[in-house]
Structure formats: structure tokens, C-alpha cells
N, C-alpha and C positions, 0 to 999 in steps of 0.2 A: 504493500500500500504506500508506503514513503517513498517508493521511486516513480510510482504511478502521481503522487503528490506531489512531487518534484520538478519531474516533466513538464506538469500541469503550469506550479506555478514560472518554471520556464520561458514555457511558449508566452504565458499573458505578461512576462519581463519583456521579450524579442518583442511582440505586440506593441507595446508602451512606447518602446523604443522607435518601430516604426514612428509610431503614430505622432512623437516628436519631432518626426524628422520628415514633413510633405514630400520634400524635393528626393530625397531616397525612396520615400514610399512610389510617390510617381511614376521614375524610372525602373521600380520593380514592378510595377503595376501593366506596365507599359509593354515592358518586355515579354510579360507571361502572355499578353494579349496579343503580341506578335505572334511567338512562337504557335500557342493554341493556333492562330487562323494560317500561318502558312508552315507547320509540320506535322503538327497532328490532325486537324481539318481534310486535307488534301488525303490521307490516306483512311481516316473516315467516309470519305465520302466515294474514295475507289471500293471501299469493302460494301456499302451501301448500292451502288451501282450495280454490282453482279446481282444481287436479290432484289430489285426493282423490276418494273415491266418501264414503259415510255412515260405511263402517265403518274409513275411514282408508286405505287401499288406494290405488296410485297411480291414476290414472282422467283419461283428457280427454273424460268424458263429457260435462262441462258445459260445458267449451271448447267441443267440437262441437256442442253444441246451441245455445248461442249463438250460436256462426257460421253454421250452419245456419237456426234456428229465427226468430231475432228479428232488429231490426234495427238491431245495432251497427254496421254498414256504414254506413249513414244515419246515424245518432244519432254517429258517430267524426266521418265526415265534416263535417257541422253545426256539431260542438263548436268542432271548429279553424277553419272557415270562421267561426264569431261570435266567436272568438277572435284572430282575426287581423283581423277588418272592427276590430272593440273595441281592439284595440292599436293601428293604426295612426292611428283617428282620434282615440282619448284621448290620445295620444304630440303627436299635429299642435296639438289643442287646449292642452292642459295645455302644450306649448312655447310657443303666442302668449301663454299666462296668465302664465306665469313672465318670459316676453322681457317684456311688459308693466309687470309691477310691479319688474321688475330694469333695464330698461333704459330706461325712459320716463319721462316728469313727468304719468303720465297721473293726475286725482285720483282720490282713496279707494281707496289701495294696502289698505290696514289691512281695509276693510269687503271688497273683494273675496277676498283672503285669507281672513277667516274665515267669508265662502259657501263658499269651496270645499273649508272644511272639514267641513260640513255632513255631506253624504255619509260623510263619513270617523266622526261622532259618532253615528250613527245606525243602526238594524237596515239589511241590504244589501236588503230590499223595497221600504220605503217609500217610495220612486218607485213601482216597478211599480202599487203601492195607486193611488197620486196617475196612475197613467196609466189604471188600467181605469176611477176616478172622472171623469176627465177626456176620456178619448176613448172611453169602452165605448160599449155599445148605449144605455144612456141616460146618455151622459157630459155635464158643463155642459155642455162646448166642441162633440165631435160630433152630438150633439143638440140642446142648447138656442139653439149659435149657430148651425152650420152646417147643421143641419136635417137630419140624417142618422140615419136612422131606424132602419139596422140597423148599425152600423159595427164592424169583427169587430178588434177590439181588439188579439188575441193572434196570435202570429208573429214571424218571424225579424225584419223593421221595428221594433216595439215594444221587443224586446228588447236590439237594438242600441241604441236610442237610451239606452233606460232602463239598460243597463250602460254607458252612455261617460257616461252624467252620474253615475252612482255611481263611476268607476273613473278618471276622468282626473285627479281627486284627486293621486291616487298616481302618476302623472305626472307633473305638476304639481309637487311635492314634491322628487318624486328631480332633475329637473333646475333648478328653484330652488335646489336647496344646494349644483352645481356653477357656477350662472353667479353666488351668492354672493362664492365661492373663487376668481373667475377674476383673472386681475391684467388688470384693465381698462385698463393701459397698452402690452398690446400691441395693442388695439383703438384708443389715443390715437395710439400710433406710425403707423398706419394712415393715422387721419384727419390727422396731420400731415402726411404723407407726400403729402395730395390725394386720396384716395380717398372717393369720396360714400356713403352710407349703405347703400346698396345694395351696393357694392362690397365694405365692411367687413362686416357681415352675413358675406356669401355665401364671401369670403375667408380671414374670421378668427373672425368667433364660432359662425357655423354647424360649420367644423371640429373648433371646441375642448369643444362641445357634442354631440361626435356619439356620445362612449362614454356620456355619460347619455339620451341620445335611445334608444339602443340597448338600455342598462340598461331604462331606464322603458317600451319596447314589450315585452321579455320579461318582467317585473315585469307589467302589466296583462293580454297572452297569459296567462301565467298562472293571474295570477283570474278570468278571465273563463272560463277554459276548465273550471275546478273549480266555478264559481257554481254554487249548488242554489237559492238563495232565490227569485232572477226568475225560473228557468225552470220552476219549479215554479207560480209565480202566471201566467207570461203566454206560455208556452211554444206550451201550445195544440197544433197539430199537427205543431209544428215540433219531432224528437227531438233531445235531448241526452243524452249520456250520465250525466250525474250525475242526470236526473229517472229515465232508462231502468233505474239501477241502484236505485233507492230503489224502482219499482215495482217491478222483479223480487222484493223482499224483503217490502214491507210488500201488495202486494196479490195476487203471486204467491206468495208466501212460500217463495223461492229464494233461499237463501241463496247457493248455491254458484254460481251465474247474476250472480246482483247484484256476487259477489266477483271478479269476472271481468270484469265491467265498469267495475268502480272500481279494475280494476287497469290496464284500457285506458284511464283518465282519469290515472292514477297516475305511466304512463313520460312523454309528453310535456309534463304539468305540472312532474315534477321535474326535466325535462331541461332545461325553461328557467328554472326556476328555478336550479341551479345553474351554466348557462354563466351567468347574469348574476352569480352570487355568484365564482364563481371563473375568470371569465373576461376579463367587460365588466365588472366590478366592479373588474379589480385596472389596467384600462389608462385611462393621465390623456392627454392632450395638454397640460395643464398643466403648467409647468415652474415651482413656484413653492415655496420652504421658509418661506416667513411669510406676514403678512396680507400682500394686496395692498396692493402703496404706490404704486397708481394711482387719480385720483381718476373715478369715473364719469362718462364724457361724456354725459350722460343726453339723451334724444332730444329733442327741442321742436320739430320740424318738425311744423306741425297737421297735413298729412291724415297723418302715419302716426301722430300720437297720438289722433286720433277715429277714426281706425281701429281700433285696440286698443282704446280705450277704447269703443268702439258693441261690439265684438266680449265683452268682460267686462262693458259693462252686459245685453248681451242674453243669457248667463248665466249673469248673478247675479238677471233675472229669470227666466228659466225654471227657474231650484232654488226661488227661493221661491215660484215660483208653484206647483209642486207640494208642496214643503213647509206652504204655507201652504192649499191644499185642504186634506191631510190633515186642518191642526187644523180646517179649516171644518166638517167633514164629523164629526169628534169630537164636536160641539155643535151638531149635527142630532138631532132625535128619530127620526126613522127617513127614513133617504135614499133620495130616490125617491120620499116619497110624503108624510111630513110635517115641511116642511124648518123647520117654527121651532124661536125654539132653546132646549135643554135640554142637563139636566147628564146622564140619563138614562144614558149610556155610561159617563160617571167612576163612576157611582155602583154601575154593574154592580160594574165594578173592584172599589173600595172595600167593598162589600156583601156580593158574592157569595162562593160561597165557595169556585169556580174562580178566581172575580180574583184576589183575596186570595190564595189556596195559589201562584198564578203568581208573581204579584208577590211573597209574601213570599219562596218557593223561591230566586227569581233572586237576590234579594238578599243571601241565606242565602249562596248557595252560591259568587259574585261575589266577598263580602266574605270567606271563605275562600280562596278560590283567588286572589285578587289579593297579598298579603303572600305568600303562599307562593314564587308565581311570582316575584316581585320577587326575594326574598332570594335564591333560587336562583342569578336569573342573575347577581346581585348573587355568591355565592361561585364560581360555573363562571367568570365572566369573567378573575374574579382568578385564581384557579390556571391561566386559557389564558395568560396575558397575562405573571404575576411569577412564575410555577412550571415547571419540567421535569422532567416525568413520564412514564415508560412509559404509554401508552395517551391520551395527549396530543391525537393528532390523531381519535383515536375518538370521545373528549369532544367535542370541535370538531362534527366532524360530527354527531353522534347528538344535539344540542341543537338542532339545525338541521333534521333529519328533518322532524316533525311541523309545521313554520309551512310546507314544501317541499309534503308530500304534502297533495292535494284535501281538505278535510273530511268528506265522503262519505264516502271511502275509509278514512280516519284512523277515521273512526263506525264503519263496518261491520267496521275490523281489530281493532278493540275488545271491540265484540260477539263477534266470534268465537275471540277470544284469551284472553278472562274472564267464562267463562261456566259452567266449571268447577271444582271446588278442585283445588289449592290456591287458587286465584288467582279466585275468584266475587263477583265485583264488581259483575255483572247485577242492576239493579234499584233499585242501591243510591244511594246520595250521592256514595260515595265516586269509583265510575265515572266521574260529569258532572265532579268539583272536578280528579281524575288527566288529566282530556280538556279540561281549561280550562286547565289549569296548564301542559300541554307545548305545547298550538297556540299559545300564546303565548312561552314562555321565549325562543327565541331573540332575540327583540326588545330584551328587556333582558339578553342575554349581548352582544348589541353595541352597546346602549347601554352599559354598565358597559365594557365592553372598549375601547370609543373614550375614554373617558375615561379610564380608567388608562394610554392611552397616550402623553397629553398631558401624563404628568407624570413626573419622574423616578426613578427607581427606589434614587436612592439616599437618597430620604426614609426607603423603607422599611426596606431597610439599615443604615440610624443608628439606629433604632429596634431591630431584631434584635442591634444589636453594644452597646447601651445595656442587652441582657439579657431584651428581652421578648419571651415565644412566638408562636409564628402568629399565635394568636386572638386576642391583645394586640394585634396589631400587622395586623390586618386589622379589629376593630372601630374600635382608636382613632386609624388613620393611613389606611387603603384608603378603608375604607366613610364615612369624611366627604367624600374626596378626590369619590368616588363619588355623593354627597347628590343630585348635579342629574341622574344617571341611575337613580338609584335612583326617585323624584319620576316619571320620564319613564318609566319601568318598571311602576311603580305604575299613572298613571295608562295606560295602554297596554293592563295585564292588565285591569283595572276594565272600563275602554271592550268589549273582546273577549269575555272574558266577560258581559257583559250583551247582548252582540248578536249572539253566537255562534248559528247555526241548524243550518248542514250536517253539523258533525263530532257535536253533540248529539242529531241528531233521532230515531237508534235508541234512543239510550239513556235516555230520557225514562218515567216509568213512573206508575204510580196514584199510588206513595208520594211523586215528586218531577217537578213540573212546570216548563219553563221561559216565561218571555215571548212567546220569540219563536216557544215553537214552537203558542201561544195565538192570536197574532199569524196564523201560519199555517193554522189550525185555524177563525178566524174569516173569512179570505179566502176560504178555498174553502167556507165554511156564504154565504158573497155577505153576512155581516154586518159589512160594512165599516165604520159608525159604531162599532162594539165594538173593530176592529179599530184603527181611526184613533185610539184613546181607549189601547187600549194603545202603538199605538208612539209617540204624544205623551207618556205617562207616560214609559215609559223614555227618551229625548231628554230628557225633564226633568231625569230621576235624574241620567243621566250631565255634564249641563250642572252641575247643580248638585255633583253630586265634583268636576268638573273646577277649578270656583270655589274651591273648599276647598281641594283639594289644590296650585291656584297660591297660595292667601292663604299657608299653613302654606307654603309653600317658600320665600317673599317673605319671612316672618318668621324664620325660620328663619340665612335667608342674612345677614338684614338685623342679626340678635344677632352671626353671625358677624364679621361688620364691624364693627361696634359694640365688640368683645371686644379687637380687634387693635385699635383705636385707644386705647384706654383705656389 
């Protein structure tokens, strides 16, 4: 009963508290009212959709004709079979990439690392492009080496390969930042102890690696299971459901069918999404409260470092060998048939006035929705992080929603959510900048969030007892603390938005076009030089923010240090 009376009188202290402070109440007020209408709304209202008739009326007609009629049976099954083939071999890969440059003296950590970032900077096709160029019916390699005259490109093979070299990235990543952290002197203990390399591996690192092993296969399951981009270019006869729901809508023009299908992508995409966020996310085998103060027994036994190291040069060429098609194929006059080279493709771009409206669109709408996203997670972090507030854990969750659910699904809840007033957003700007801004925020509500937590809280408290309000004391104390997730927020929204395709490609209209879905539009026209010329363009663009936004952060840090010495 006393902690039930505690709580109690708790929550009516937070309460008080609010109710002291308007201008905090407001902007939580504000924010929860956001999120309800554009992340959880939108996928209320796609689950609503499937059980209605036209006139709004309860109805499992569409359910039943689905199940019935079409083959989500097939196209269900497929999904999670390329999604589970796709997880476990990005998971296998992306661990020898990370064991690699974390535990080895194998060279060119630096250059391997940023191929495998490649994938991660770029539209989620451009492999597929570089595999129908490279193995189609008149591919260099299936034709011009191997002499194969009809070679059927598209299938469940193609698409497996071409999503573990876009998606092991992210693999890759997540368990690089746990064998970071690791205190490499329970691993020294080991080998002093007599145990051979083999031994230690399979005893101690492999265990201590297993909750990111775990994390990083449901993280790739994931995306692989929600991908619309590949399977839309190289899918071919093989169903998935995120291509199966986009024709039910743009060539059947079944809404209520397609919503129904992106809601059978919806449950076990979120499902592993959040056992990794709240599950394999929260368990360490690590036992360590500081940096590790173990020094790295790094491996120098040759065959296991020409192992790993044959294992990362072999691909770090096969990403550039397909990356580096694409630009070949950019500055071809027309491929297939007149391979010298010309600017012909860039100039469509720059010229035309499909290029142009593309390219200016994305940039228009990128360079909007990037600051917005930012600052947002930038203010949710803080109020998750240094504030207690009724509807606290709602926040939490509802910012989390839309990076959770398929982008398909996220497109189509959209469409069918704002399409009427009050809320007529169909057609407009405003639509694509609201659909860039939430499939991203959660990113930088944990990037902002890991970092406010790394730092004390009674900075900000000296500050609030020194007399200054909230926003006093969240512009000139939080948000500096914040500068390097803020930075990592920015460039995050920027990169996503400009290579965003699945959750945009309904909402794309006469008055506002995007890149990639230009990009998409020029693959299946089989005008691949056009196409190769814009995803080279955007790779540029985003290369070249990404340069900018490291200078200005470098500078930025570098005056900061500069200030405190002086």
C-alpha cells in the first residue's frame, strides 16, 4: 500500500509541477497531439480500412477476398523466408566484418569501414540497378563474359544477394558498437589462462556478442521483410508482400486489399522490431560501468588474418564493383547499344524539366524536413530523458511507431488517413515533408536521448535554481550538451529523406516529385543510363552534406575548445 501511496502522491507532485509551468505544459501538450495525429492515427486508421466496406460499415469483405482471391499465402510466406535467409546471412557476414576491424591487425580498417557504409548512403536499389546491368539478359558479366544469352536475372537468388549487400551494413554496425564496449580483458584473462584462439572466440567473445548478434538478425529480418525498393526492381515472379500491396493499389486500385496486406507486413515487422528494442536491446552480458581498461589482444596469427582480411577485400570489391557499374553505365550514351561515353544522362537531369522538378523537389522538401526532424527529437529526447510527465511513456512509444512500421504500410496509412478535411494533405508538400519527418525522428530521439544521458543532471538544475526557465535552460545548457546528436540527427534525417522510396511512393503527385521515385520510374521504362545518372546524382548530394555537415561540426567543437582554454 505505501508504494501504491507513493506513486500516487508522485504523479499529483509531477502534476503541480506541470501545472506551474504553462509554457512546458504546452509544449508537452503539443507534442503528444502531434504524434497521436500523425503516428499513431495513420496506422489506426490503415487497420480500420481493411474491416470497413466504402460506406464505412464494419465488413471483412476485403479480408476475405484477399485470402480467398490473391496470393498472400505465397507472397506472406516469401516475405519471411527472404527475410530470415537476409538476416541470418547479413548477421554471419556483418559479424566477421566487425570481428575483423575490432579484433584483428588486418590493414585498411578505415577504407573497409566506409564501403560498408556505402549501402547505408545510398537509394536501397542501387545494387539491384548494378545486378540487372551486371547479370541481366545482356549483362557485362552474364553475357559479355560468360556467354549466356538469356540469363533470367530476377528471383528469390538475386534478391537475396542484392538485400544482404544493402542490409549487412546494419549489422555490421549494431555489433561493432558492442565489441567496441567490450572490456577486452576478460578475453586477456582467457588467453592468460592458456586458452588458444579458438577457445577464447567460442568461450568468451562469441557469448558476450550474442544479445547484438540477436539484436542485429531482428534489426535486418526487419528490413528486409518491409523492402519495397528491390523487390519491386528484381522480384520478378517471386511474391512479396510489400510489391503485392502496392499493386493491389496503384494497378488494381484497391485500396482496401493493399490495406490489408500492409497490415500482414505491419504485425511481424513491428514484432521484431520491438522484441529487439525492448527486449534484446535492454540485455548486456557485459559487466562493465566505464571505458574498458583492457588493452586489445589484437589477433596477428596470418591464416586467421588473411582470412578476414580475403573475406573484407572480397566485399569491398563486390560493393564497388557494383557501385562503380552504376557510375559506368551513367556515362554511356545509351546501354546496350552505344557504349561511348557521354554526358547525355546528366544533362537529361540538369535540362529537362522532369530532372530538374525531381531533383529540385527532393531537395526542397529534404532540406525542410531535415531541421524539423532534428529539432524535434532534439526537444522529445529531453522531456523523455530530464522530465516526468503524464503520458511519458506514450511519447516514448508513439516517436518510435513510424521508423517500427514497413514504409509501405506507413504510405498507404497516410493516404488513407489525409485524404479528407479537416486533415487533406493529399497531393500536397506538406504530406511527403509530415512522412519524412516521422520515419525518421526516432533516430534522433535516441540519438539526443543517449546523450543527455551521459551527462549529469544537475548541470541543468544549477541552471533552473540560478532562475532560468525551460527554454533558457534547454537552448543554453541541453541543446549544446546535445551539438554531437543533434549533427548525427541532422545528418541521419538529410541521408533518409533523400533516399526514402516505400513510405513516399503513394504520395508523390504532378505538383511534387521525388528522386527516387524517378529512379524507379526509369528502371522499369529499362532506361537504366537515366536511371544510373540519377542515383549517382543523389550519392553525390548526400556525400557532399555529409562533408559539410562533418566540417561545421569539427568547427564548431573545435571554437568550443578553443573558448574553454582561453
Amino acid at each position: 500500500m505505501s508504494n501504491d501511496l507513493n506513486k500516487k502522491l508522485q504523479k499529483q507532485r509531477e502534476l503541480r509541477m506541470l501545472l506551474g509551468q504553462p509554457g512546458l505544459l504546452a509544449i508537452i501538450v503539443a507534442i503528444l497531439l502531434i504524434l497521436l495525429v500523425f503516428c499513431i492515427f495513420p496506422i489506426i486508421k490503415l487497420l480500420f480500412t481493411c474491416m470497413t466496406d466504402s460506406d464505412g460499415n464494419f465488413s471483412l469483405e476485403s479480408i476475405l477476398y484477399v485470402l480467398q482471391k490473391t496470393n498472400i499465402g505465397l507472397a506472406l510466406f516469401n516475405s519471411v523466408k527472404l527475410g530470415i535467409f537476409v538476416g541470418v546471412i547479413s548477421t554471419v557476414i556483418g559479424y566477421l566484418f566487425a570481428f575483423a576491424i575490432n579484433r584483428t591487425m588486418i590493414p585498411g580498417k578505415k577504407f573497409f569501414h566506409l564501403i560498408a557504409m556505402l549501402p547505408i548512403l545510398s537509394p536501397p536499389f542501387v545494387i539491384s540497378l548494378a545486378m540487372i546491368i551486371l547479370f541481366g539478359r545482356s549483362g557485362v558479366i552474364s553475357k559479355g563474359i560468360l556467354g549466356l544469352l538469356d540469363n533470367n536475372v530476377y528471383g528469390f537468388t538475386s534478391l537475396l544477394i542484392v538485400q544482404t549487400l544493402a542490409m549487412f551494413p546494419l549489422a555490421y554496425l549494431n555489433i561493432k558498437g558492442v565489441m567496441e564496449s567490450m572490456d577486452s580483458s576478460v578475453e586477456n584473462a582467457a588467453r592468460s589462462l592458456g586458452a588458444g584462439r579458438l577457445k577464447t572466440f567460442l568461450s568468451v567473445t562469441l557469448p558476450l556478442s550474442l544479445p547484438a548478434i540477436l539484436s542485429a538478425f531482428l534489426i535486418v529480418f526487419a528490413k528486409s521483410l518491409s523492402d519495397f525498393g528491390n523487390p519491386q526492381v528484381l522480384a520478378g515472379d517471386f511474391a512479396v508482400l510489400s510489391v503485392s500491396a502496392y499493386t493491389q493499389i496503384t494497378g488494381l486500385y484497391n485500396i482496401r486489399t493493399g490495406s490489408f496486406m500492409a497490415v500482414s507486413i505491419l504485425i511481424p515487422s513491428m514484432l521484431a522490431f520491438f522484441i529487439q528494442k525492448y527486449w534484446v536491446a535492454k540485455k548486456s552480458y557485459v559487466t562493465i560501468t566505464g571505458k574498458p581498461v583492457g588493452q586489445v589482444d589484437y589477433i596477428t596469427e596470418k591464416p586467421i588474418v588473411i582470412t578476414l582480411f580475403s573475406l573484407c577485400v572480397v566485399l569491398a570489391f563486390i560493393i564497388l564493383l557494383f557501385y562503380g557499374t552504376v557510375v559506368w553505365v551513367s556515362l554511356v550514351k545509351t546501354w546496350g547499344v552505344d557504349m561511348s561515353f557521354s554526358l547525355k544522362n546528366y544533362q537529361f537531369v540538369f535540362k529537362s524539366g522532369t530532372g530538374k522538378k525531381a531533383l529540385r523537389d527532393t531537395l526542397f522538401l529534404s532540406i525542410i524536413a531535415t531541421p524539423i526532424t532534428a529539432l524535434l527529437g532534439m526537444a522529445i529526447s529531453y522531456l523523455l530523458v530530464r522530465k516526468k510527465f503524464f503520458g511519458r511513456k506514450f511519447m516514448e512509444m508513439a516517436s518510435m511507431v513510424p521508423f517500427a512500421v514497413p514504409g509501405i504500410a506507413l504510405g498507404i496509412g497516410y493516404v488513407v488517413s489525409f485524404n479528407q478535411k479537416p486533415l487533406l494533405l493529399t497531393g500536397t508538400a506538406m504530406i511527403i515533408i509530415v512522412t519524412l519527418v516521422f520515419r525518421t525522428l526516432s533516430v534522433g530521439v535516441e540519438a539526443g536521448s543517449n546523450s543527455l544521458r551521459q551527462v549529469d543532471k544537475s548541470i541543468e538544475e544549477a541552471s533552473a535554481i540560478l532562475g532560468a526557465n525551460n527554454f533558457t535552460t534547454f537552448t543554453r545548457i541541453s541543446l549544446p550538451i546535445m551539438k554531437s546528436a543533434l549533427f548525427t540527427g541532422l545528418l541521419n534525417a538529410f541521408v533518409r529523406s533523400m533516399t526514402s522510396v516505400s513510405a513516399v511512393i503513394f504520395l508523390v503527385s504532378v505538383k511534387w516529385n521525388l528522386l527516387t521515385v524517378s529512379i524507379m520510374s526509369a528502371i522499369e521504362s529499362n532506361k537504366l543510363g537515366l536511371a544510373s545518372a540519377y542515383c549517382v546524382m543523389l550519392m553525390a548530394i548526400v556525400l557532399v552534406v555529409m562533408i559539410l555537415l562533418d566540417v561545421l561540426v569539427n568547427k564548431l567543437f573545435s571554437r568550443r575548445r578553443i573558448r574553454k582554454h582561453v
